[in-house]
C-alpha positions as CSV (number, residue, x, y, z in Angstrom):
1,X,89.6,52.9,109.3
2,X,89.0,54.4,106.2
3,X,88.1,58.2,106.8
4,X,89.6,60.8,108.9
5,X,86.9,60.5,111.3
6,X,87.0,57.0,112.3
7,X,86.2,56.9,116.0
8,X,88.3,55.6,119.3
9,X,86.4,51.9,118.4
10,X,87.8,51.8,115.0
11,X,91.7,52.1,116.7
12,X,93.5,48.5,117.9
13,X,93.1,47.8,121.2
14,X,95.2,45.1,124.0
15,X,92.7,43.3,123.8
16,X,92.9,42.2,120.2
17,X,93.9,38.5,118.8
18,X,97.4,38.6,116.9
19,X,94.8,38.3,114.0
20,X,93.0,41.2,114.7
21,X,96.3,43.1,114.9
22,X,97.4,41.9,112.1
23,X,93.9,43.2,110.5
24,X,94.2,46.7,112.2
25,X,97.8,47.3,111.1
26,X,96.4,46.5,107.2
27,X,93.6,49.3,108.1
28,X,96.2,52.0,109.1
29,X,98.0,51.0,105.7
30,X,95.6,52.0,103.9
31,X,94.6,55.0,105.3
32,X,96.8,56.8,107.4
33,X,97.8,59.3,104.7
34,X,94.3,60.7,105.3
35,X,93.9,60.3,109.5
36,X,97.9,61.1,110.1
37,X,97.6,65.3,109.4
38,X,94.2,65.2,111.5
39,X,94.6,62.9,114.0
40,X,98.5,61.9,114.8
41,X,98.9,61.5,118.3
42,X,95.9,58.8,118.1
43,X,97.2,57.3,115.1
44,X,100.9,57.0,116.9
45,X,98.7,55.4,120.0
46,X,97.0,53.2,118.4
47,X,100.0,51.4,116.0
48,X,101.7,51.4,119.7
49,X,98.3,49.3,121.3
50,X,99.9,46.8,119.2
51,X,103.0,44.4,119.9
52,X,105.8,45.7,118.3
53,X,106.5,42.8,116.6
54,X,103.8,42.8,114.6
55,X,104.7,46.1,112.9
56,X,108.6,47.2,113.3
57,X,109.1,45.5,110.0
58,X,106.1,47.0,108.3
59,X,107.8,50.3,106.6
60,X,104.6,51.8,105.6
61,X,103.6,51.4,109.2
62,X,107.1,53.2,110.4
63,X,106.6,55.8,107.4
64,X,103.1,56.7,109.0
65,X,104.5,57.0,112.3
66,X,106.9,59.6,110.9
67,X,104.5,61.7,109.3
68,X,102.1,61.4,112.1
69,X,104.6,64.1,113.7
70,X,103.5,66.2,111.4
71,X,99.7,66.7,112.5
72,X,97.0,69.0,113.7
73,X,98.3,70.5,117.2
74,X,102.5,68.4,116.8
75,X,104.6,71.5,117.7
76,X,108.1,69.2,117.8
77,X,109.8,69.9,114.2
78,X,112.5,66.8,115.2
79,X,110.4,64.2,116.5
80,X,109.5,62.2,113.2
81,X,113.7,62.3,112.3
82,X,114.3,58.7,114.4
83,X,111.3,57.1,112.7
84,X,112.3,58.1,108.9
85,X,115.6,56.8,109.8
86,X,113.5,53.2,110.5
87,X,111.9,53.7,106.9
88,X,115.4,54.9,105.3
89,X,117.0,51.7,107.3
90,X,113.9,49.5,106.0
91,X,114.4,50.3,102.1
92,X,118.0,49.7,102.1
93,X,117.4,46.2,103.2
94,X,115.1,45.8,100.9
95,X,115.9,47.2,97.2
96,X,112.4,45.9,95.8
97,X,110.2,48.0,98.2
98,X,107.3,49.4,96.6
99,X,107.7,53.2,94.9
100,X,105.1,54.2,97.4
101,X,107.1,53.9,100.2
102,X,110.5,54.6,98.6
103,X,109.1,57.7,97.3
104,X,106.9,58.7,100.1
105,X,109.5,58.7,102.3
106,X,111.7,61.2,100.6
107,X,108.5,63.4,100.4
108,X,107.3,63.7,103.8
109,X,110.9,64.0,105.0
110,X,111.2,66.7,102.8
111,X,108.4,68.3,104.7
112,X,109.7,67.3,107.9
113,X,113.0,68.7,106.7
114,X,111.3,72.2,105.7
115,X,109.4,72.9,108.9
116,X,112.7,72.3,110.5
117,X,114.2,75.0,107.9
118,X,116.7,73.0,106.1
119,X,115.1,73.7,102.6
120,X,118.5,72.8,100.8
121,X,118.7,68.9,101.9
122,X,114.3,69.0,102.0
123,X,115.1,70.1,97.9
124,X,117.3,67.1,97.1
125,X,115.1,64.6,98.4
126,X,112.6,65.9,96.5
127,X,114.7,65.6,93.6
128,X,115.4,61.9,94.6
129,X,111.4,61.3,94.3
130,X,111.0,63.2,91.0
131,X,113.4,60.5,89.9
132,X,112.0,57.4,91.3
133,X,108.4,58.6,90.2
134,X,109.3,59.6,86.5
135,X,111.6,56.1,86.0
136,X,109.7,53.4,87.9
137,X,106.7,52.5,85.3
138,X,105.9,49.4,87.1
139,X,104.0,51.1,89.8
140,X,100.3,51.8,89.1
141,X,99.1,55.1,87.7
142,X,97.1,56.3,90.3
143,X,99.6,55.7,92.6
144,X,101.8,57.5,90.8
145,X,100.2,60.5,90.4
146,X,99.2,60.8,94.1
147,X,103.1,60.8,94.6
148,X,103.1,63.4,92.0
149,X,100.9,65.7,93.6
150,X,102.2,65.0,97.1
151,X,105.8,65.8,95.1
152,X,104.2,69.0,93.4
153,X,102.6,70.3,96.5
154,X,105.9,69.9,98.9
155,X,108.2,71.3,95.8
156,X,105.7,74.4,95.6
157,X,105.7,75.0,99.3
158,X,110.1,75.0,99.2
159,X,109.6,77.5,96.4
160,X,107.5,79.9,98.2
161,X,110.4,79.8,100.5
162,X,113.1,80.8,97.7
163,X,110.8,83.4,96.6
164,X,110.0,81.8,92.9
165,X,106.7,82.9,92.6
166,X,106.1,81.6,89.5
167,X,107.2,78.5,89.3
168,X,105.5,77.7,93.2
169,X,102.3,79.2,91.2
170,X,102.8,76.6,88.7
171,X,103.7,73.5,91.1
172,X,100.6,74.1,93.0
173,X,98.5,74.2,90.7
174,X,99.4,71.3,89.3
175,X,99.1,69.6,93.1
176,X,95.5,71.4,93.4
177,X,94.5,70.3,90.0
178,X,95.2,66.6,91.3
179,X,94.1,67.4,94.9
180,X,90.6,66.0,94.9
181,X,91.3,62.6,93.8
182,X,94.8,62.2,95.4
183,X,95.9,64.4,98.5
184,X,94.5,64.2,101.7
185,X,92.1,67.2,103.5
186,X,94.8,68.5,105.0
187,X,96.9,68.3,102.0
188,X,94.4,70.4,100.5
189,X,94.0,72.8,102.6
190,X,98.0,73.4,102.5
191,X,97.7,73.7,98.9
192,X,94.8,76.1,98.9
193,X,96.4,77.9,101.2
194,X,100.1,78.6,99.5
195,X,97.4,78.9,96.5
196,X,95.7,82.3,97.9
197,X,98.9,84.0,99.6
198,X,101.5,83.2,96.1
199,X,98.2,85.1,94.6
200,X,98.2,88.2,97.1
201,X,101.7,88.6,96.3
202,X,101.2,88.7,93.1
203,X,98.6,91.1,93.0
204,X,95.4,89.1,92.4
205,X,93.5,89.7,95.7
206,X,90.5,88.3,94.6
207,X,91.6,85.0,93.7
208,X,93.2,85.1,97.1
209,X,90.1,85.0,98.6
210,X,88.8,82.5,96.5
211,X,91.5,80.3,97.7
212,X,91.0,81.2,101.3
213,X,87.8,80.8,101.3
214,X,87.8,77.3,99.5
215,X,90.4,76.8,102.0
216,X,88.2,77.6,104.8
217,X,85.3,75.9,103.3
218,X,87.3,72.4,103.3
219,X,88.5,72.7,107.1
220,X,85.1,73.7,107.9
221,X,84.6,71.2,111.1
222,X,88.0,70.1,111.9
223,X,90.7,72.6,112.9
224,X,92.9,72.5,110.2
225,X,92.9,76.2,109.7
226,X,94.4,76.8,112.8
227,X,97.4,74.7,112.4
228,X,100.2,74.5,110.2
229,X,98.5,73.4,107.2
230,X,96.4,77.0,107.2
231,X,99.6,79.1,108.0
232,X,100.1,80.9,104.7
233,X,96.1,81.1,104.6
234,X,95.8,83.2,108.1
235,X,99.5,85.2,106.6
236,X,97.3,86.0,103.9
237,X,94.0,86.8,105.8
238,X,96.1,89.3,107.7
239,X,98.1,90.9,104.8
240,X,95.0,91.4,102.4
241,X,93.2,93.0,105.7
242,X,96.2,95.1,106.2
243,X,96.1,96.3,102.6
244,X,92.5,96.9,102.5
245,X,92.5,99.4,105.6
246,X,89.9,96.8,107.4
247,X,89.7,97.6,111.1
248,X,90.6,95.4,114.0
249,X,93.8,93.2,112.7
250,X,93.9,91.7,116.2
251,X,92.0,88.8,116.2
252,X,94.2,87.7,112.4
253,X,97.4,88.5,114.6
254,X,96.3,85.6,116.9
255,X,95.2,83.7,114.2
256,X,98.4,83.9,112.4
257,X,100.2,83.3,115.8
258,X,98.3,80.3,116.7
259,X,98.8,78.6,112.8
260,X,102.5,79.6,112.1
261,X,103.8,78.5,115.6
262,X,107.2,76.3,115.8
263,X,107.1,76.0,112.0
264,X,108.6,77.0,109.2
265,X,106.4,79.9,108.2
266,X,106.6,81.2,112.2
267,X,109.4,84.3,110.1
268,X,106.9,84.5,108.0
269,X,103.8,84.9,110.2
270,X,105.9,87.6,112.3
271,X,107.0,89.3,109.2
272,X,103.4,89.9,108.8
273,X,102.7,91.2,112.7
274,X,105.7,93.6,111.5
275,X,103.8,95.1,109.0
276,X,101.0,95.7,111.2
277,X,102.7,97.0,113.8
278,X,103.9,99.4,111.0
279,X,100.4,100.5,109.6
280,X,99.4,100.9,113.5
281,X,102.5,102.9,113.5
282,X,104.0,101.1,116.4
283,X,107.9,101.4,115.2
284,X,109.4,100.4,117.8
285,X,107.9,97.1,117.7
286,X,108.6,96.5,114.2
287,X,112.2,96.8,114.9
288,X,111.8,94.3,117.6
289,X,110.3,91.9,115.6
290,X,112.3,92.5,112.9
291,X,115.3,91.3,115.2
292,X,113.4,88.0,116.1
293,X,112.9,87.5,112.6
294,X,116.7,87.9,111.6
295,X,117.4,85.2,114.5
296,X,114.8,82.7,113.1
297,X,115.8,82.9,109.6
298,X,119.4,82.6,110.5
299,X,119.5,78.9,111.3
300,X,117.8,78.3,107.6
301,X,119.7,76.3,104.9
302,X,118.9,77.9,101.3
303,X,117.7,81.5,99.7
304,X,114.9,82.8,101.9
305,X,113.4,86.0,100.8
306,X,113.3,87.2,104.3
307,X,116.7,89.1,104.9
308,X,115.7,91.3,101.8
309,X,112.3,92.2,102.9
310,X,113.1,92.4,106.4
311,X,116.0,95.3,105.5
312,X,113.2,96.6,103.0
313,X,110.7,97.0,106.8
314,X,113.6,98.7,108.6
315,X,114.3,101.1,106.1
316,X,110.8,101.7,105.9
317,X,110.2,101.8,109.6
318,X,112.8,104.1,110.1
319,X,112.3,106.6,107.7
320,X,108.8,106.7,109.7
321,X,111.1,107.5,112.9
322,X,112.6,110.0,110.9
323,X,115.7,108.8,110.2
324,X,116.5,108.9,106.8
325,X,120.0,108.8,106.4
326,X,119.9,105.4,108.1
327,X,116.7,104.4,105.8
328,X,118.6,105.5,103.1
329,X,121.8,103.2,103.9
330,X,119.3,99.8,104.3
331,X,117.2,100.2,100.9
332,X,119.9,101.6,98.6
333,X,121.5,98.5,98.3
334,X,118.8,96.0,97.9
335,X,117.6,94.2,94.6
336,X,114.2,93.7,93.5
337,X,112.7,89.9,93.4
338,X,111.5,88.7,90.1
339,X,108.7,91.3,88.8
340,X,109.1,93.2,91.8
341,X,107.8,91.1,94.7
342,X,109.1,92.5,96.7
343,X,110.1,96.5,95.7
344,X,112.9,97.9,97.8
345,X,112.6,100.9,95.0
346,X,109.6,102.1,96.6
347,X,111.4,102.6,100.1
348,X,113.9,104.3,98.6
349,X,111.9,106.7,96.8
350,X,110.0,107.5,99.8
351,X,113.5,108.6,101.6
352,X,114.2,111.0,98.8
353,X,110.3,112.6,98.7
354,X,111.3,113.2,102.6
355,X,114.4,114.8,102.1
356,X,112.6,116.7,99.4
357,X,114.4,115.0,96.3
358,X,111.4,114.6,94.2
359,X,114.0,114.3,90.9
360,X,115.8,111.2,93.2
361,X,112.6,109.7,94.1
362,X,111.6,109.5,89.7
363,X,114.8,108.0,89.5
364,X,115.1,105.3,91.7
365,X,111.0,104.0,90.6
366,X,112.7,104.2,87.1
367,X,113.1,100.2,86.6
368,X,109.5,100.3,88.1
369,X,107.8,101.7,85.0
370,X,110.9,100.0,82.6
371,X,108.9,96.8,84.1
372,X,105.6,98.0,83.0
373,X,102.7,95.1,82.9
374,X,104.8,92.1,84.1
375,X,105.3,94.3,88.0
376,X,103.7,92.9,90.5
377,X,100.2,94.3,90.6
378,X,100.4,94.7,94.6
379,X,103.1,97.4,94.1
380,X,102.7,98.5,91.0
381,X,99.7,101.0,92.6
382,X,102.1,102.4,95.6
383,X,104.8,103.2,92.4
384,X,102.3,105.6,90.5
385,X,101.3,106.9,93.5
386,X,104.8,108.0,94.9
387,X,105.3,109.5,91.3
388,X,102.4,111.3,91.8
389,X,103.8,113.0,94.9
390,X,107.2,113.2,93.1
391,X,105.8,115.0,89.9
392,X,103.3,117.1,92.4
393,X,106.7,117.8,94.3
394,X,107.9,119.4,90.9
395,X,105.1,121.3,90.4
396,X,104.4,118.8,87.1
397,X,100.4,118.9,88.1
398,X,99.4,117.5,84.8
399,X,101.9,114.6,85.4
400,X,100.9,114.1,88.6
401,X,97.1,114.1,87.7
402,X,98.4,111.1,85.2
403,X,100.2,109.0,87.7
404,X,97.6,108.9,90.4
405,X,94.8,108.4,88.7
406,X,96.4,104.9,87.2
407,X,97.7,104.3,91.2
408,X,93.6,104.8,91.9
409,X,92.7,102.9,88.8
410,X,95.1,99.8,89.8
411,X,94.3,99.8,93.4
412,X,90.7,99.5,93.1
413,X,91.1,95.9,91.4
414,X,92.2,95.1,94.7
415,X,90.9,97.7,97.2
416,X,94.0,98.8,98.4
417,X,93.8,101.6,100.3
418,X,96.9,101.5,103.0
419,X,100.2,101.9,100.6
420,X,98.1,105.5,100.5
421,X,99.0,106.9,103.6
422,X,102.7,106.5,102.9
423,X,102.5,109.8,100.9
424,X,101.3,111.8,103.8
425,X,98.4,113.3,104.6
426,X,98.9,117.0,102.7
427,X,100.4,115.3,99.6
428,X,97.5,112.4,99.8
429,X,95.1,115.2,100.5
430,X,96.2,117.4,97.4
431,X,95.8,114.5,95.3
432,X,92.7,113.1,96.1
433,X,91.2,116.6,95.8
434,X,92.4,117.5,92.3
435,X,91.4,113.8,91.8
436,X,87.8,113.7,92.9
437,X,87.1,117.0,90.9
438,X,88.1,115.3,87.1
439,X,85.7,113.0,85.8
440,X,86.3,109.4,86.6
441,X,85.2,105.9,85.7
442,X,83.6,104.4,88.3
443,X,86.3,102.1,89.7
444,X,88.7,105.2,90.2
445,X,85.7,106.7,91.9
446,X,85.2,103.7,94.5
447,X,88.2,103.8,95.2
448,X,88.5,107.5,95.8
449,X,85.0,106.9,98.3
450,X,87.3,104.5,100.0
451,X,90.2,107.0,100.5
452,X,87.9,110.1,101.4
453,X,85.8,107.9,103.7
454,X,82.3,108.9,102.1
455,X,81.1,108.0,99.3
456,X,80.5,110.7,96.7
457,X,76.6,109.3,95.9
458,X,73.9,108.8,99.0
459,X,75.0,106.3,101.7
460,X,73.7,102.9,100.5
461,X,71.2,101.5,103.2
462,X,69.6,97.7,103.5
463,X,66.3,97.4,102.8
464,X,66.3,94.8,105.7
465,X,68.6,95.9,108.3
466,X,70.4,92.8,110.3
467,X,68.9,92.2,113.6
468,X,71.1,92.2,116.7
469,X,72.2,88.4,116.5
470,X,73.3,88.8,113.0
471,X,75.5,91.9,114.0
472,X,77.5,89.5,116.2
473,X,77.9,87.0,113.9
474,X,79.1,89.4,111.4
475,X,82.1,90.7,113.4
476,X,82.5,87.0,114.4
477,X,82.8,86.8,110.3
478,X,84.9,89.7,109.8
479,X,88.0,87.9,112.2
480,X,87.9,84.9,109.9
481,X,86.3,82.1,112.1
482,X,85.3,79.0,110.7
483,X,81.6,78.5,111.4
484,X,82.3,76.3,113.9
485,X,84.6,78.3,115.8
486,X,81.3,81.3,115.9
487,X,79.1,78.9,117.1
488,X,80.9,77.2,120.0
489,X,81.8,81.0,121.4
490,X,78.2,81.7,121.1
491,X,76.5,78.4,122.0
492,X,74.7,77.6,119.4
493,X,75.2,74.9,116.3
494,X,76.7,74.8,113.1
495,X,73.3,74.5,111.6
496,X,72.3,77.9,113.3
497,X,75.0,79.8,112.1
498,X,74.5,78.5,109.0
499,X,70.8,79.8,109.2
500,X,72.5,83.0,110.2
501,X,75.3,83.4,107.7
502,X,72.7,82.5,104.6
503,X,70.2,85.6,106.0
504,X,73.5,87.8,106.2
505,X,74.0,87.1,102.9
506,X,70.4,87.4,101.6
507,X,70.6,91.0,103.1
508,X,73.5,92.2,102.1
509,X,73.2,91.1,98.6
510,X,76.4,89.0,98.8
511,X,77.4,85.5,97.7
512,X,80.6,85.1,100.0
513,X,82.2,86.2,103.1
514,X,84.6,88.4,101.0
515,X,81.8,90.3,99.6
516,X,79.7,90.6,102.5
517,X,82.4,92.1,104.5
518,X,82.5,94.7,101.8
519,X,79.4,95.5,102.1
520,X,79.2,96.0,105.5
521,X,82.2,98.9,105.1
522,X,80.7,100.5,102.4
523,X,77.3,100.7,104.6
524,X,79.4,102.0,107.7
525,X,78.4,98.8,110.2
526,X,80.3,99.1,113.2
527,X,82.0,95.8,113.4
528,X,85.2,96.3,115.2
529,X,83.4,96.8,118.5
């Protein structure tokens, strides 16, 4: 049993000599850090096939039966708790147990502990591992640093919870510079994943597709990426096709759904249905979700983010309802995040451009442009562009001209297009006029084609159109499927799609899903069918 893909032959079976047990227990030892994420419920039945004598005094076996709970398709958060009190129970009888399990057991409770939201007590056992890994030097190297990575990837994942960007950024990428070697696939995956949406929140969308789709490329064959492991990678799928204007956000809704379900990222996954129920401008829903959220996140232990940016939604949500007195009570008195993360400011202005207090709206983005370089590229773009409207508001044209054209300038990095339509349309289309008649470098121009809908040059065509198969498999592409997932809804194999995908690609002049999917906007393909 030594990869995650061992079959039902490789598993003990009542058959078996207490030899033979004896052998099979030694197996699952040795691997079941790799087959427990992928494949718990079998690993659980198979340790069971076996007397219980054999193994209730093995604590790697009871360790591996905890965080077999935490697997591909195990929606109970509390069922692993009884077994890691076996492990706890085992080490305190035994005070020379080896770091791996002493260790690993305050690891993977820690992720037990998280998914169940109690992030304060998940964050002391971690600290108990940093200890026993940085003081016991009689351990080997290697398995040290697996512990380390393990230790990096779950401290990472807590801080993504708090909200500290920067130092999650900087604990996984010291888990995913260690990943290949020393966490498991689905380990991976989870770190790719935190990897590409810490990324979109910080403003680099295109290395939060490079994470996503390294993410994606991993779990290709397995369905990893529609479980917990990929839930910050389909958050992130949706929120980059939110802020990119891409049509048909259904299909990532389920996605998101499906992955986040009775975890710790399910607030998370609704915050992002929230927003795009807002861009779909369905406000009442918001609000209801927003209330489901505030339930969730109420049973958490710790400093979530969520209250803050939920309040920061309803203000924004209903201002849209127009009502901005009670828009205005929600987002005065909220703070930003660390390099404006999250940027209540920008809510607030909004409320004072709509009750025509242009003056208001400069002075509450003030901090904003104080911040400069080190705010958050994902807002930074909707700031200019609200002082656009505010110095447009003024009658400050030249001022105006100045502020949107860096908002045009700065969005085009990512292709933002939705924090646009916040403006309204007159304002939006007063600037985007002025703006398309000044001479522009060509990113301010692609992304003013994006806002007017046409490009300003002749419509780009393929000089080898895709045929009708390919057409399906591109809006199979553009929901975020794996390639397995495409071919069993259209009955054919891996292999074929592959064929497919690779002639896509060919055609469209693109070397990734990412920038295929671009293409295909910027040729007008109807995808969304």
């Amino acid at each position: 049993m030594n990869t995650p893909d061992d079959t039902a032959a490789d598993y003990p079976s009542a058959e078996m000599q207490p030899a033979d047990h004896r052998a099979a227990l030694d197996a699952i030892e040795r691997a079941w850090t790799s087959i427990a994420p992928l494949q718990g419920a079998r690993l659980r039945e198979a340790i069971r096939s076996t007397p219980e004598d054999e193994w209730r005094g093995r604590p790697r076996i009871l360790l591996a039966l905890a965080a077999s709970h935490r697997s591909v398709g195990s929606r109970s958060r509390s069922a692993a708790l009884p077994w890691f009190r076996g492990v706890a129970k085992a080490i305190d009888a035994d005070p020379t147990m080896s770091l791996e399990v002493r260790a690993g057991y305050h690891i993977h409770l820690a992720a037990a502990l998280r998914s169940l939201g109690n992030l304060v007590v998940a964050h002391e056992h971690l600290e108990v591992a940093r200890t026993l890994i940085e003081n016991d030097t009689t351990e080997s190297i290697s398995t040290r640093i697996s512990l380390s990575a393990s230790f990096s990837l779950q401290l990472g994942l807590i801080r993504v919870h708090y909200g500290e960007y920067d130092q999650a950024q900087f604990a996984l990428g010291l888990a995913g510079g260690l990943a290949v070697e020393h966490l498991s696939l689905a380990a991976r995956v989870e770190c790719l994943s935190a990897l590409a949406y810490v990324a979109m929140l910080l403003g680099d969308f295109r290395l939060a597709d490079e994470h996503l789709e390294a993410a994606e490329a991993l779990a290709e064959g397995t369905e990893l990426m529609s479980s917990v492991f990929a839930a910050l990678a389909q958050i992130t799928r949706l929120q980059l096709a939110l802020e990119r204007g891409e049509p048909g956000v259904a299909a990532p809704v389920e996605s998101v759904r499906l992955a986040t379900r009775g975890s710790d990222w399910e607030a998370h996954g609704w915050f992002a249905e929230a927003h795009a129920c807002l861009v779909e401008r369905r406000y009442i829903e918001v609000l209801d979700l927003l209330a489901r959220i505030t339930r969730l996140v109420d049973a958490f232990t710790g400093t979530s983010t969520l209250p803050a940016a939920i309040a920061s939604l309803r203000s924004e949500t209903m201002r849209c309802l127009g009502q901005p007195q009670e828009a205005r009570r929600l987002a005065a008195p909220l703070v930003p995040t660390p390099r404006h993360i999250q940027c209540p400011a920008r809510v607030l202005a909004l409320v004072h451009l709509a009750a025509g207090e242009p003056e208001a709206a400069l002075d509450a983005l003030e901090p904003c442009l104080v911040l400069g370089d080190l705010h958050s590229d994902r807002t930074m773009p909707h700031v200019h562009a609200i002082v656009a409207a505010a110095h447009l508001a003024l009658g400050e044209t030249a001022r105006a001209d100045i502020a949107f054209d860096r908002s045009l300038l700065a969005a085009g990095r990512n292709e933002s297009v939705w924090m646009f339509s916040t403006l309204g349309d007159d304002v939006l289309r007063h600037l985007l006029e002025r703006a398309s008649h000044r001479e522009q470098s060509q990113p301010i121009r692609a992304s003013l084609e994006r806002l007017l809908g046409s490009s300003v040059d002749a419509t780009p065509r393929l000089d080898e159109p895709l045929s009708d198969r390919e057409l399906v498999i591109v809006r199979h592409l553009a929901t975020g499927q794996t390639l397995g997932q495409i071919g069993s809804q259209l009955f054919i194999s891996v292999n074929t799609v592959k064929s497919h995908v690779r002639s896509i690609y060919r055609k469209l002049q693109a070397s990734s899903r990412r920038e295929a999917m671009t293409r295909v906007r910027e040729l007008g393909l109807h995808i969304d069918d």
